[in-house]
PDBQT receptor file of N, H, CA, C and O in Angstrom, charges set to zero:
ATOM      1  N   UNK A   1      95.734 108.668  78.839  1.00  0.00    +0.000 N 
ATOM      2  CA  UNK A   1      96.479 108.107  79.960  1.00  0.00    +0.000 C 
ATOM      3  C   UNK A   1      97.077 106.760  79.602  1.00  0.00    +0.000 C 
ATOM      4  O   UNK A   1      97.958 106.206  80.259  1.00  0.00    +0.000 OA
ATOM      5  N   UNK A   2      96.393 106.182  78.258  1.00  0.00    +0.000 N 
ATOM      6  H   UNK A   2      95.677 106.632  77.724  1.00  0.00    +0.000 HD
ATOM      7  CA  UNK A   2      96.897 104.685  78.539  1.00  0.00    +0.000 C 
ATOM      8  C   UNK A   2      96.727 104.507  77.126  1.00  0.00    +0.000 C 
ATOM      9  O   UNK A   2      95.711 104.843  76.517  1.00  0.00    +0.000 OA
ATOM     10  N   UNK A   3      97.924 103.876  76.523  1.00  0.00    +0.000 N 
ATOM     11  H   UNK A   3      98.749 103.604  77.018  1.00  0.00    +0.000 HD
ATOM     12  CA  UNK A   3      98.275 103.371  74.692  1.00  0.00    +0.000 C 
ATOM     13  C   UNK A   3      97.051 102.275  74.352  1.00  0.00    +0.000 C 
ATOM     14  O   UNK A   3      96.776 101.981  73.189  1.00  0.00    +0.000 OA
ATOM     15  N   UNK A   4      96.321 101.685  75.554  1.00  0.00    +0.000 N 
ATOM     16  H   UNK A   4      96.544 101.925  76.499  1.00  0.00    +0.000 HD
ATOM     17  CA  UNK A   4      95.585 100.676  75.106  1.00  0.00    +0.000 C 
ATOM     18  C   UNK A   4      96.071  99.597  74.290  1.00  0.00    +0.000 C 
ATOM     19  O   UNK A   4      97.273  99.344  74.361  1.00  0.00    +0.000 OA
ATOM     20  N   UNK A   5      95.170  98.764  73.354  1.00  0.00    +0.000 N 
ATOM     21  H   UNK A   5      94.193  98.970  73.297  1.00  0.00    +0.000 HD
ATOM     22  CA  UNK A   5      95.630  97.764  72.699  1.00  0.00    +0.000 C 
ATOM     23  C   UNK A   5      96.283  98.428  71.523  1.00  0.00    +0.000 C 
ATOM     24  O   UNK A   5      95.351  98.483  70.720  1.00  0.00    +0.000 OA
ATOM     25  N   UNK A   6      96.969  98.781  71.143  1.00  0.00    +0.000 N 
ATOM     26  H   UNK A   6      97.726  98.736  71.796  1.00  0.00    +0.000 HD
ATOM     27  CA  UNK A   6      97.083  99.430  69.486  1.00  0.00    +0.000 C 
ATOM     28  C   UNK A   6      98.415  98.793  69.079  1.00  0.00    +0.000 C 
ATOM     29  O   UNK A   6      99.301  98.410  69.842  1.00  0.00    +0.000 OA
ATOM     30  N   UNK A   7      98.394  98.738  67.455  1.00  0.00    +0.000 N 
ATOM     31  H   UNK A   7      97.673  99.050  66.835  1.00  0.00    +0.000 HD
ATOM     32  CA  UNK A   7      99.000  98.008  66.737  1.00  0.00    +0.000 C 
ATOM     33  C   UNK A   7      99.787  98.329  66.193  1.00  0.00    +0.000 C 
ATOM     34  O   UNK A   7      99.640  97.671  65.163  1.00  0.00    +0.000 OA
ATOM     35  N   UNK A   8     101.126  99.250  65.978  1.00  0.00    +0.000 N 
ATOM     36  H   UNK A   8     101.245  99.784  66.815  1.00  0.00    +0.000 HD
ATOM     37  CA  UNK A   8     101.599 100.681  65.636  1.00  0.00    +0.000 C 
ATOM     38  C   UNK A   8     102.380  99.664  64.435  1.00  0.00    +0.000 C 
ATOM     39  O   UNK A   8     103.131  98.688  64.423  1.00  0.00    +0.000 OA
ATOM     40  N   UNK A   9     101.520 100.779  63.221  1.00  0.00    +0.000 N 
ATOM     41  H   UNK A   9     100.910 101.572  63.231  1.00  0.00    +0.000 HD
ATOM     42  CA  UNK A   9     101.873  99.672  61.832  1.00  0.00    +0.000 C 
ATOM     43  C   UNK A   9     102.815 101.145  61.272  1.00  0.00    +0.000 C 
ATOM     44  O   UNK A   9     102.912 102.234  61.837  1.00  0.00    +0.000 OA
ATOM     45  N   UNK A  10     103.460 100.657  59.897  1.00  0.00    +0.000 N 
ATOM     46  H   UNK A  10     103.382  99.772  59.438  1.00  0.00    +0.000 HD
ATOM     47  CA  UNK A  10     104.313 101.839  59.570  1.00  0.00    +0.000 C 
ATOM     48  C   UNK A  10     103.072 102.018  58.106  1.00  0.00    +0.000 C 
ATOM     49  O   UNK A  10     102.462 101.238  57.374  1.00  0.00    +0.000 OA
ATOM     50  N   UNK A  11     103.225 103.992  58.315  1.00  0.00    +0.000 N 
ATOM     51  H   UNK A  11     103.720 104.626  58.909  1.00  0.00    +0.000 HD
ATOM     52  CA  UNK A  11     101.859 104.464  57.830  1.00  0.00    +0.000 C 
ATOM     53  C   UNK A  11     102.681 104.776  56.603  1.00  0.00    +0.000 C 
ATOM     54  O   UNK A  11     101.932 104.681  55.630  1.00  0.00    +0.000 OA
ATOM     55  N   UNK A  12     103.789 105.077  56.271  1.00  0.00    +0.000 N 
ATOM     56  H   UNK A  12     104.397 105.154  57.061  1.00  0.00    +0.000 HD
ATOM     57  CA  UNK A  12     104.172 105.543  54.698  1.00  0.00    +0.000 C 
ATOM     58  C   UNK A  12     105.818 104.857  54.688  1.00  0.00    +0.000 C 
ATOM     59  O   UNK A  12     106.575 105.125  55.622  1.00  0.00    +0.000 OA
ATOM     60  N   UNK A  13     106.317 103.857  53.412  1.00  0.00    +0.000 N 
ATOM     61  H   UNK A  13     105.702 103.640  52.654  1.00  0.00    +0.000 HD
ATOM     62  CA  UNK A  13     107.657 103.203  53.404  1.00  0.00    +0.000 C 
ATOM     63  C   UNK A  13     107.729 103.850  52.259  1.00  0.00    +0.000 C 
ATOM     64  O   UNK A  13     106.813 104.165  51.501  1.00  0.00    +0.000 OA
ATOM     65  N   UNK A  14     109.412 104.120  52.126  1.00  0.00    +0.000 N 
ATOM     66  H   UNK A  14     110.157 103.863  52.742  1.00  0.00    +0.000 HD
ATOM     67  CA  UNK A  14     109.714 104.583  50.766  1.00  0.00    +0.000 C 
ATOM     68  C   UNK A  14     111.270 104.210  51.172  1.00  0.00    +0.000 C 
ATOM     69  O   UNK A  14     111.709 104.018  52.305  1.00  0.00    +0.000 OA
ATOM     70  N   UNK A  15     112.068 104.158  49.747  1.00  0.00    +0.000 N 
ATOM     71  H   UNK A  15     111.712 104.314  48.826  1.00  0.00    +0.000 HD
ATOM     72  CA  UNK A  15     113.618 103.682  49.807  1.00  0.00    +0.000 C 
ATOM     73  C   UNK A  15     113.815 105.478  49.185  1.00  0.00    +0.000 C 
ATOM     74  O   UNK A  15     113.164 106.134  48.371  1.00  0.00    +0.000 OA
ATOM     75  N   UNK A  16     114.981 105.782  49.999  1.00  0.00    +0.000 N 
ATOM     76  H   UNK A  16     115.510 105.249  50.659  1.00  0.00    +0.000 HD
ATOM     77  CA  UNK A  16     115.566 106.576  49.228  1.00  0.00    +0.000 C 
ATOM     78  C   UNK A  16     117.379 107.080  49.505  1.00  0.00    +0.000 C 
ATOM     79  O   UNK A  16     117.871 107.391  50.589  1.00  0.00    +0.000 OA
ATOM     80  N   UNK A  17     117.802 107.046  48.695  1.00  0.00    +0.000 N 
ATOM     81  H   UNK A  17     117.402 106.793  47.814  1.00  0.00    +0.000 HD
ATOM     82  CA  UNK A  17     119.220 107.268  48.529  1.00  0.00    +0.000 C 
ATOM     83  C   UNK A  17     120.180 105.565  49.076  1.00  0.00    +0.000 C 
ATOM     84  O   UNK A  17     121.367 105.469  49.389  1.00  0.00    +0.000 OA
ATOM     85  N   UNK A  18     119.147 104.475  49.015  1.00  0.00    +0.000 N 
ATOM     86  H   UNK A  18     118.183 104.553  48.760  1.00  0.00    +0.000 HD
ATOM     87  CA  UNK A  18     119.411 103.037  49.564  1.00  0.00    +0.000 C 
ATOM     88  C   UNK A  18     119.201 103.506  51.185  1.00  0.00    +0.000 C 
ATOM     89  O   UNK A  18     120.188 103.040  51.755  1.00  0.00    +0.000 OA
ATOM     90  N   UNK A  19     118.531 104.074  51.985  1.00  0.00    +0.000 N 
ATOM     91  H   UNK A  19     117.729 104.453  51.522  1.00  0.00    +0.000 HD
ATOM     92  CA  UNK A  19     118.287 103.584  53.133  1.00  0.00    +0.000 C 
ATOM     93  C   UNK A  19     116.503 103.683  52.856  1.00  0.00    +0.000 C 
ATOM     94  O   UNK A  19     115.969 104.569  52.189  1.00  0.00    +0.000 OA
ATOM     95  N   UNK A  20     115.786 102.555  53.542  1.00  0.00    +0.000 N 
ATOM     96  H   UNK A  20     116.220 101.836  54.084  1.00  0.00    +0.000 HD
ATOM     97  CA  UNK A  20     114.240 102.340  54.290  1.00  0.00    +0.000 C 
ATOM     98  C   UNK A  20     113.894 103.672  54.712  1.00  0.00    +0.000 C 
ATOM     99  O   UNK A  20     114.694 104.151  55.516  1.00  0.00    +0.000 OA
ATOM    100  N   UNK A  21     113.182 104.206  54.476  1.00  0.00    +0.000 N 
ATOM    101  H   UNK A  21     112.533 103.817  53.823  1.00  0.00    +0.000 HD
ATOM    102  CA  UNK A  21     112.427 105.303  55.398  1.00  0.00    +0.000 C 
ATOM    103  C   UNK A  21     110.744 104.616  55.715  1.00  0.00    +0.000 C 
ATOM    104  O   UNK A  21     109.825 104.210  55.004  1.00  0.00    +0.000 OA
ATOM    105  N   UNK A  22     110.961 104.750  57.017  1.00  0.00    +0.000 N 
ATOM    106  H   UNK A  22     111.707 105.080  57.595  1.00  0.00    +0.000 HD
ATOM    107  CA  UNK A  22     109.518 104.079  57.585  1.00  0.00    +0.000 C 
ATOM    108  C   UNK A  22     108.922 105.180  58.673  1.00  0.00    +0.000 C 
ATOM    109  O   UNK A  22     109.454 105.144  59.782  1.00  0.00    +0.000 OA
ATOM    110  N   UNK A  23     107.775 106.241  58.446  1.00  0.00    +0.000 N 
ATOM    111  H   UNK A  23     107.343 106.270  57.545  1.00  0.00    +0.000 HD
ATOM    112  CA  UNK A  23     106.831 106.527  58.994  1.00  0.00    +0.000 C 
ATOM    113  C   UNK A  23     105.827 105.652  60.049  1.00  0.00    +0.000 C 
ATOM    114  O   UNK A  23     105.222 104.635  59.708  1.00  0.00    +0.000 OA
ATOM    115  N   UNK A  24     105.787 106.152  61.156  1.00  0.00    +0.000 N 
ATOM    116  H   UNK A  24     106.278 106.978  61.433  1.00  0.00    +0.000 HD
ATOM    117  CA  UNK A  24     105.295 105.293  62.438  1.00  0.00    +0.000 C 
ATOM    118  C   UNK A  24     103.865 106.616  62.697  1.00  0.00    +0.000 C 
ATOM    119  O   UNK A  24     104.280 107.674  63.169  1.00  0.00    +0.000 OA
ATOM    120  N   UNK A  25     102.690 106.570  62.479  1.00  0.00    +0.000 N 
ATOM    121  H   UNK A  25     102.352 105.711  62.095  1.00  0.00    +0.000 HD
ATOM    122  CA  UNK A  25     102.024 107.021  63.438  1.00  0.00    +0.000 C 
ATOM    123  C   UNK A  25     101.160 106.262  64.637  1.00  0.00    +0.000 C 
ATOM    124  O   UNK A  25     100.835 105.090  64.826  1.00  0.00    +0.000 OA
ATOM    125  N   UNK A  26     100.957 107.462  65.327  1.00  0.00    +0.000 N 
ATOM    126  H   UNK A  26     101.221 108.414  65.173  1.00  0.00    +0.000 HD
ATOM    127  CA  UNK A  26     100.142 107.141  66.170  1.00  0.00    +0.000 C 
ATOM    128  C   UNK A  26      98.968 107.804  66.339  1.00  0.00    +0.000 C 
ATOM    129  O   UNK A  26      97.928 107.242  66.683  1.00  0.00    +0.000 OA
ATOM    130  N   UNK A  27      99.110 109.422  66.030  1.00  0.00    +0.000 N 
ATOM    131  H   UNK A  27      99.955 109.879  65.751  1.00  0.00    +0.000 HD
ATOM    132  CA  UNK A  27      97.880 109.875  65.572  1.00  0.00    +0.000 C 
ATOM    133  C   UNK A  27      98.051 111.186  64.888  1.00  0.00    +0.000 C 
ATOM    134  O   UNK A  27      98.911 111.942  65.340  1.00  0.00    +0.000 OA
ATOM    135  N   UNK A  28      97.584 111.431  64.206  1.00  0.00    +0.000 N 
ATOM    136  H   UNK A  28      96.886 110.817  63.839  1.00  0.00    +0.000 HD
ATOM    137  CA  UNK A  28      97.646 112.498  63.034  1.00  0.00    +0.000 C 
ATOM    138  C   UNK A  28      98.865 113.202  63.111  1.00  0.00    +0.000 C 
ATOM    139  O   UNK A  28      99.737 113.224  62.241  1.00  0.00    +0.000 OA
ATOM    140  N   UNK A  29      98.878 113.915  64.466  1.00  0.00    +0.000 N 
ATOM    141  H   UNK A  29      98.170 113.897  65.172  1.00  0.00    +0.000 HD
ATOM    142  CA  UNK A  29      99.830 114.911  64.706  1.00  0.00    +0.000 C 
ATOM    143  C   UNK A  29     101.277 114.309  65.836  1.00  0.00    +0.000 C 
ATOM    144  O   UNK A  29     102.232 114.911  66.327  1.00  0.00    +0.000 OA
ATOM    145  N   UNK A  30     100.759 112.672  65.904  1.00  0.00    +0.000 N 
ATOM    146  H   UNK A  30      99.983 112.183  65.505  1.00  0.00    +0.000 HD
ATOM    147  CA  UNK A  30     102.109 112.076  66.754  1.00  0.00    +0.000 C 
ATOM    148  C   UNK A  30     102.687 111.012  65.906  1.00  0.00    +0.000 C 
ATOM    149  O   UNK A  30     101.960 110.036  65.718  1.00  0.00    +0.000 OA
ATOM    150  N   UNK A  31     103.871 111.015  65.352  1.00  0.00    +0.000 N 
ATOM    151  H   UNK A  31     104.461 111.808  65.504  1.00  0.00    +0.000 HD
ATOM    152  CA  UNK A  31     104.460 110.422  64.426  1.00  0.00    +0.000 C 
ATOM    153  C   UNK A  31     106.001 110.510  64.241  1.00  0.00    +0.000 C 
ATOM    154  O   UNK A  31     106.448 111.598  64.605  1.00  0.00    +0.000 OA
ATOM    155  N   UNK A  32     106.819 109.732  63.817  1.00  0.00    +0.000 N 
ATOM    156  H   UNK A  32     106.456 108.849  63.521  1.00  0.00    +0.000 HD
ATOM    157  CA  UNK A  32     108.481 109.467  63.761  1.00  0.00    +0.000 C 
ATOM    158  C   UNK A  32     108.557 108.815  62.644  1.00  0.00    +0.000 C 
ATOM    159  O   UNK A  32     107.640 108.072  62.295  1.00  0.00    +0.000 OA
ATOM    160  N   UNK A  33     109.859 109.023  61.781  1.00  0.00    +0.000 N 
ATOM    161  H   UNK A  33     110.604 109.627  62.064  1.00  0.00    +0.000 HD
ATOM    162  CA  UNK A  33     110.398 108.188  60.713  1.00  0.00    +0.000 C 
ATOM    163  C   UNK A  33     111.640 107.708  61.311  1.00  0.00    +0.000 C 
ATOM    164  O   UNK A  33     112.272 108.292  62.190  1.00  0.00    +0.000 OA
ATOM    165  N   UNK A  34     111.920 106.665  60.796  1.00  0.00    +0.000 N 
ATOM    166  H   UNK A  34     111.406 106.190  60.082  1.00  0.00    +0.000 HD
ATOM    167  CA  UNK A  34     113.131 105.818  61.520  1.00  0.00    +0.000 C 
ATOM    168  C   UNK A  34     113.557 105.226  59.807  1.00  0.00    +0.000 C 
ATOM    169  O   UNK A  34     112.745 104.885  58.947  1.00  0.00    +0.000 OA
ATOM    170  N   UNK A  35     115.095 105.251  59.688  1.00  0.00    +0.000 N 
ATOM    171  H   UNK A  35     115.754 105.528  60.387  1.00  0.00    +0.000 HD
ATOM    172  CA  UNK A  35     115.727 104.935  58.167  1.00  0.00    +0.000 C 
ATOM    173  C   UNK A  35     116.227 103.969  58.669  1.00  0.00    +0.000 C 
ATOM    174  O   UNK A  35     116.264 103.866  59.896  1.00  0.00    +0.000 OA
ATOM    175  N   UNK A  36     116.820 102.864  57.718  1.00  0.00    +0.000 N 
ATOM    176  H   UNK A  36     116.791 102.947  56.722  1.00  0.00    +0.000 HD
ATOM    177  CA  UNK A  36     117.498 101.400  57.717  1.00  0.00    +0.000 C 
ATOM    178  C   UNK A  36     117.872 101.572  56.444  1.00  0.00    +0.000 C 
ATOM    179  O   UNK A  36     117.360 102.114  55.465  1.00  0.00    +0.000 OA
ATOM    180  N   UNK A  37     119.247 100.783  56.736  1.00  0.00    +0.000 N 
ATOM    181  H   UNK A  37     119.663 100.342  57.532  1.00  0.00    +0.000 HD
ATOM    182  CA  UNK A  37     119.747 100.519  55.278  1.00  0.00    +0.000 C 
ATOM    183  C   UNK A  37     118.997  99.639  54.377  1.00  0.00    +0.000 C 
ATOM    184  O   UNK A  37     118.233  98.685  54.519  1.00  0.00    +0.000 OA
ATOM    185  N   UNK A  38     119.468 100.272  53.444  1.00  0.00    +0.000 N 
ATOM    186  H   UNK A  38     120.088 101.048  53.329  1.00  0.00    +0.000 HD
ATOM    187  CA  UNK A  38     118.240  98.908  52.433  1.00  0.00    +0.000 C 
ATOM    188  C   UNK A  38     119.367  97.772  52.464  1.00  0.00    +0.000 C 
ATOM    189  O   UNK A  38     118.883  96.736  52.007  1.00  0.00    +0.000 OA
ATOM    190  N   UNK A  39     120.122  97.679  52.679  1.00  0.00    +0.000 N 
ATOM    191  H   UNK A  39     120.515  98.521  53.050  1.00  0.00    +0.000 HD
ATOM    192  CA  UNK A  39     121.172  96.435  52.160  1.00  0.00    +0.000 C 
ATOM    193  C   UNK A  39     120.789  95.149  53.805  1.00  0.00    +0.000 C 
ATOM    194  O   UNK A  39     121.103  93.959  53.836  1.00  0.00    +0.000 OA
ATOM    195  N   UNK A  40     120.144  95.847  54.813  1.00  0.00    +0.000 N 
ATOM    196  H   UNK A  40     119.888  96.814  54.788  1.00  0.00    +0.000 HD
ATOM    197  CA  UNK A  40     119.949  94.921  55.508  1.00  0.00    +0.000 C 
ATOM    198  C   UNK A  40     119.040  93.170  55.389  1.00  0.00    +0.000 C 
ATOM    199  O   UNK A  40     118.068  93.242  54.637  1.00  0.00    +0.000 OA
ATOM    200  N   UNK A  41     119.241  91.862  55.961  1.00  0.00    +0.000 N 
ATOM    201  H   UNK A  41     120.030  91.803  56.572  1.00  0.00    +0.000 HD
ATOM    202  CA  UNK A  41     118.172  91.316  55.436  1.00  0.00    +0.000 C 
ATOM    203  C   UNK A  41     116.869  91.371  56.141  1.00  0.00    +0.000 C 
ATOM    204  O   UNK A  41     117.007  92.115  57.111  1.00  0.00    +0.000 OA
ATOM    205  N   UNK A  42     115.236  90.737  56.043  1.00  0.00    +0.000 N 
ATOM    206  H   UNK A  42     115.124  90.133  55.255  1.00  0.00    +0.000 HD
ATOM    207  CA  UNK A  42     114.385  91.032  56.076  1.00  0.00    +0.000 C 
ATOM    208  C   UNK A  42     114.360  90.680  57.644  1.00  0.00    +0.000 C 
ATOM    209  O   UNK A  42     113.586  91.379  58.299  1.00  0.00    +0.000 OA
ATOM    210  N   UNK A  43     115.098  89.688  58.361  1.00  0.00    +0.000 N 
ATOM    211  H   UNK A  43     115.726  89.120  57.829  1.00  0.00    +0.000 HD
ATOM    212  CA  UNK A  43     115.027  89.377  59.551  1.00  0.00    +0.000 C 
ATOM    213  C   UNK A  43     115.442  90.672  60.373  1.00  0.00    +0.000 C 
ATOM    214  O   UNK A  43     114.817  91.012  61.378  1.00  0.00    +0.000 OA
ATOM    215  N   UNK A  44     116.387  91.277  59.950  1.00  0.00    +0.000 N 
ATOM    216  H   UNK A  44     116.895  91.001  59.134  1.00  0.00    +0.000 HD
ATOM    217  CA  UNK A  44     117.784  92.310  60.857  1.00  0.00    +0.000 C 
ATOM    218  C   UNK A  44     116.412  93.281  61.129  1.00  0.00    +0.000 C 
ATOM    219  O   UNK A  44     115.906  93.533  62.223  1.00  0.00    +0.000 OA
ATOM    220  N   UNK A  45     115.839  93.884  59.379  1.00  0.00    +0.000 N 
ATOM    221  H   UNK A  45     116.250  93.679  58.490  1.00  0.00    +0.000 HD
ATOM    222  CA  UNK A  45     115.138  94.448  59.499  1.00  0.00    +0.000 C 
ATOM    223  C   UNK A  45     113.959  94.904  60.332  1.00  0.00    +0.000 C 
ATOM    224  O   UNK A  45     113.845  96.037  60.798  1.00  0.00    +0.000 OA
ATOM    225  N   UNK A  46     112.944  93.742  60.499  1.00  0.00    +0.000 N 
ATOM    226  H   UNK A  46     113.036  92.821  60.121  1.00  0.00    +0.000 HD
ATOM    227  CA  UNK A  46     112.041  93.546  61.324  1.00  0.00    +0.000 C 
ATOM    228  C   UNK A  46     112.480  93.665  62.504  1.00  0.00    +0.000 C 
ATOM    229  O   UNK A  46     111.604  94.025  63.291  1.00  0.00    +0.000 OA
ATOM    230  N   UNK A  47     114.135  93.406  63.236  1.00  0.00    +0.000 N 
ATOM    231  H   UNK A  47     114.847  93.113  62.597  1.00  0.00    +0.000 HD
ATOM    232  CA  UNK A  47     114.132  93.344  64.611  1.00  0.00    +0.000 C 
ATOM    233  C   UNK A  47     114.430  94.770  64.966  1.00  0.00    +0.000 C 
ATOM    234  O   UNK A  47     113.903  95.304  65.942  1.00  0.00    +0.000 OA
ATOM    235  N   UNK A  48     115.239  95.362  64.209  1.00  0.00    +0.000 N 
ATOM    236  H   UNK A  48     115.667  94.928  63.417  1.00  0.00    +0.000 HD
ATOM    237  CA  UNK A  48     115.789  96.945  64.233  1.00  0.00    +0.000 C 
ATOM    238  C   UNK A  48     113.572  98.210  64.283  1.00  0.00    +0.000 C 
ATOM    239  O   UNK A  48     113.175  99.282  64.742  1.00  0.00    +0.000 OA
ATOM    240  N   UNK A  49     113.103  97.277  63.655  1.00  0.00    +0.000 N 
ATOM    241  H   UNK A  49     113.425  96.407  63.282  1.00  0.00    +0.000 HD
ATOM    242  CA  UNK A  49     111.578  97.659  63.739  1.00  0.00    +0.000 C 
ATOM    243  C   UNK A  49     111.193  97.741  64.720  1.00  0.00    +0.000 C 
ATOM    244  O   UNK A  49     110.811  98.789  65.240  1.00  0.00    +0.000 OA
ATOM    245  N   UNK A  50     111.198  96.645  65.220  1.00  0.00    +0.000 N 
ATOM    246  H   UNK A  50     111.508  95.794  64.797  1.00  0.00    +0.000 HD
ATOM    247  CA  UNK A  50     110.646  96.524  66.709  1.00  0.00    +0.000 C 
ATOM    248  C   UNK A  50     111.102  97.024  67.836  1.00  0.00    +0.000 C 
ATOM    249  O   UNK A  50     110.568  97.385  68.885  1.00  0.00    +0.000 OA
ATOM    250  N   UNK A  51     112.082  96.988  67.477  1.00  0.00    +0.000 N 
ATOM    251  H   UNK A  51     112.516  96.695  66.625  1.00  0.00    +0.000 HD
ATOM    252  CA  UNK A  51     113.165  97.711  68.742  1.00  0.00    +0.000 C 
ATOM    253  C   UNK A  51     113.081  99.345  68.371  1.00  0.00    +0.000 C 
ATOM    254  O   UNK A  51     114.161  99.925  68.486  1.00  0.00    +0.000 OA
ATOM    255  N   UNK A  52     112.484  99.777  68.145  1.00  0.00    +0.000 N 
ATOM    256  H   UNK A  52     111.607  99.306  68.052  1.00  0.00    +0.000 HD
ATOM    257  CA  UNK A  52     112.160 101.052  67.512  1.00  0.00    +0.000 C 
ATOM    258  C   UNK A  52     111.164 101.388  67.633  1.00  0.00    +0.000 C 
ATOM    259  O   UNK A  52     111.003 102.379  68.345  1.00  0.00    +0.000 OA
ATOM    260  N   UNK A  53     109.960 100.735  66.998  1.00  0.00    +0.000 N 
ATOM    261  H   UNK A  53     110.091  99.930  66.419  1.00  0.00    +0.000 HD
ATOM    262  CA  UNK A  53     108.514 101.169  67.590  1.00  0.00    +0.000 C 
ATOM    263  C   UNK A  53     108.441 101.144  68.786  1.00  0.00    +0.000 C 
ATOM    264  O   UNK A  53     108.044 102.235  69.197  1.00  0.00    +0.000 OA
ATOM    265  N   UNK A  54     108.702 100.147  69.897  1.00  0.00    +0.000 N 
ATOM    266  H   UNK A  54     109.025  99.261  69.563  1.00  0.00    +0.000 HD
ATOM    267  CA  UNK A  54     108.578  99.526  71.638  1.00  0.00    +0.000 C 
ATOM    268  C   UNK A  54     109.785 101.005  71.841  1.00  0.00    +0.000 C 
ATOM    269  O   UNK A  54     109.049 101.829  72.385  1.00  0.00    +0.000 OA
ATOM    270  N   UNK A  55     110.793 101.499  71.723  1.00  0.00    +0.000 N 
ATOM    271  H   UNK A  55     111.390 100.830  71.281  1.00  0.00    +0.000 HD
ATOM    272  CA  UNK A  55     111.276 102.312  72.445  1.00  0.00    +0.000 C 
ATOM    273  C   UNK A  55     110.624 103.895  72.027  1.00  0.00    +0.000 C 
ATOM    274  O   UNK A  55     110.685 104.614  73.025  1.00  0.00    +0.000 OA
ATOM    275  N   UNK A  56     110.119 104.506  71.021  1.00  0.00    +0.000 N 
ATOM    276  H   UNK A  56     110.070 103.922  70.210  1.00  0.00    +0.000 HD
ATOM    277  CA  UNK A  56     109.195 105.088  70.785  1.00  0.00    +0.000 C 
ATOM    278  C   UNK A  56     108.068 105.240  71.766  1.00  0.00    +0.000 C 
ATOM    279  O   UNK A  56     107.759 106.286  72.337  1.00  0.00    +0.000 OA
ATOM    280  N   UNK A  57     107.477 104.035  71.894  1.00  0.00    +0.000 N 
ATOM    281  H   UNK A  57     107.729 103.186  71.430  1.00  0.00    +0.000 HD
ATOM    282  CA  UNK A  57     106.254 104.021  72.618  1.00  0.00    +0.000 C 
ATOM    283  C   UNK A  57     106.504 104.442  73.979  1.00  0.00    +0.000 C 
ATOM    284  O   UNK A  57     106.000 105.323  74.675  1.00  0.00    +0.000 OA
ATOM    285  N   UNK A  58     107.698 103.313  74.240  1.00  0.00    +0.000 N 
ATOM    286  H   UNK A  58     108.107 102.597  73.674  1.00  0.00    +0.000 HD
ATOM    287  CA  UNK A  58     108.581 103.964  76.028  1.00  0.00    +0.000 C 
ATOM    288  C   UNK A  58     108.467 105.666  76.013  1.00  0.00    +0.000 C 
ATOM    289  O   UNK A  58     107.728 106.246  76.807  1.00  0.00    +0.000 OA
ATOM    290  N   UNK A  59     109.220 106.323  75.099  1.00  0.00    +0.000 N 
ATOM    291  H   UNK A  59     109.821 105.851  74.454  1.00  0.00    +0.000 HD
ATOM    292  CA  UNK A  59     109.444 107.070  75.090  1.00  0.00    +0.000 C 
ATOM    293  C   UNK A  59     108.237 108.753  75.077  1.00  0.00    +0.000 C 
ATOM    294  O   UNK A  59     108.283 109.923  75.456  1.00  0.00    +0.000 OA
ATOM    295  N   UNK A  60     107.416 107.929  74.466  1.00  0.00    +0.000 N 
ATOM    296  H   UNK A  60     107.378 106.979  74.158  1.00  0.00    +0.000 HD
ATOM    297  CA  UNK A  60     106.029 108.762  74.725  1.00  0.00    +0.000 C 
ATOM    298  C   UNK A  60     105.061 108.645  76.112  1.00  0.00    +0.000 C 
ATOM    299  O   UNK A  60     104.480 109.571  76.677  1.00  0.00    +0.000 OA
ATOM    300  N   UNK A  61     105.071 107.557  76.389  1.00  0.00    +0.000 N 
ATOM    301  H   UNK A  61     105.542 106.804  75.930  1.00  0.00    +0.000 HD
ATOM    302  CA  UNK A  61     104.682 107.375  77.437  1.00  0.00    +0.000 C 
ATOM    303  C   UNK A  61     105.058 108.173  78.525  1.00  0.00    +0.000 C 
ATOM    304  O   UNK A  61     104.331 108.784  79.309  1.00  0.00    +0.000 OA
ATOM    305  N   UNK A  62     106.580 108.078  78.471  1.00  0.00    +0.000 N 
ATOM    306  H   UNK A  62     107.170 107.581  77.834  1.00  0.00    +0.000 HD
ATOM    307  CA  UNK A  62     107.962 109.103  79.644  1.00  0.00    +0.000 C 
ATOM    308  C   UNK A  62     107.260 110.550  79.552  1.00  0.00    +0.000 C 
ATOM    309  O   UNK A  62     106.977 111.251  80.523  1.00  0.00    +0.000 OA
ATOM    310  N   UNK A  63     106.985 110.928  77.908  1.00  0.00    +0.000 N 
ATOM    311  H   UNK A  63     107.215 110.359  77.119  1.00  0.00    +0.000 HD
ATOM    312  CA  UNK A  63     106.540 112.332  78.082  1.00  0.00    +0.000 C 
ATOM    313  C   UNK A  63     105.442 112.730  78.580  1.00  0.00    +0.000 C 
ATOM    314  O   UNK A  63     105.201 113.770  79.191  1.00  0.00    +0.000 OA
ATOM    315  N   UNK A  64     104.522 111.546  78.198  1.00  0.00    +0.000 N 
ATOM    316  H   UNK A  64     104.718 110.700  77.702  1.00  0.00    +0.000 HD
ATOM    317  CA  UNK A  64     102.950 112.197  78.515  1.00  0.00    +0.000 C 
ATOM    318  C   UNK A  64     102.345 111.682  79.892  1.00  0.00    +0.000 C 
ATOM    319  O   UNK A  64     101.218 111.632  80.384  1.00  0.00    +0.000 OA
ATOM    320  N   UNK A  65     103.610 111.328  80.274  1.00  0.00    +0.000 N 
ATOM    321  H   UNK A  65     104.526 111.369  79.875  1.00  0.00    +0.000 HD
ATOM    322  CA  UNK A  65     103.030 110.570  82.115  1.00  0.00    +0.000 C 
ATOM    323  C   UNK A  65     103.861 111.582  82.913  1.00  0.00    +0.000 C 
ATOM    324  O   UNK A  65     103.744 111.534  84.137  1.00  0.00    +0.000 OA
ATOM    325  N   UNK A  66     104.770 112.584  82.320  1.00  0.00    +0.000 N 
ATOM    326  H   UNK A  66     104.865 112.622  81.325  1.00  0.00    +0.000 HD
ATOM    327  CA  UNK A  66     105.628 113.830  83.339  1.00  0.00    +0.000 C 
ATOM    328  C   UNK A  66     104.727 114.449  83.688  1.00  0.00    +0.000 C 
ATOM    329  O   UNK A  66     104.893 115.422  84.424  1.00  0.00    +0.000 OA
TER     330      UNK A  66
């Protein structure tokens, strides 16, 4: 019913073809990859992160509270 405190870290990074591929779980079988260009800098990066994990989370929440 409720995400609790949790810390949603990225579980596998790899570069490939020059974009970020970043793996997000949450639990074994609930998980998303989200790509970024690699040419971005480390700031852009981190915010395009965040704004990604937090709408993710929105977005699970939407499903598992229908």
């Amino acid at each position: 019913k409720e995400f609790g405190n949790i810390s949603l870290e990225a579980e596998e990074t790899k570069i490939k073809n020059g974009f970020i591929i970043i793996r997000y779980e949450l639990r074994e079988d609930t998980w998303i990859d989200y790509s970024y260009s690699s040419d971005l800098d480390n700031r852009t990066l981190n915010l395009f992160m965040q704004q990604d994990r937090i709408k993710w989370l929105k977005d699970l929440a939407q499903k598992y509270s229908a």
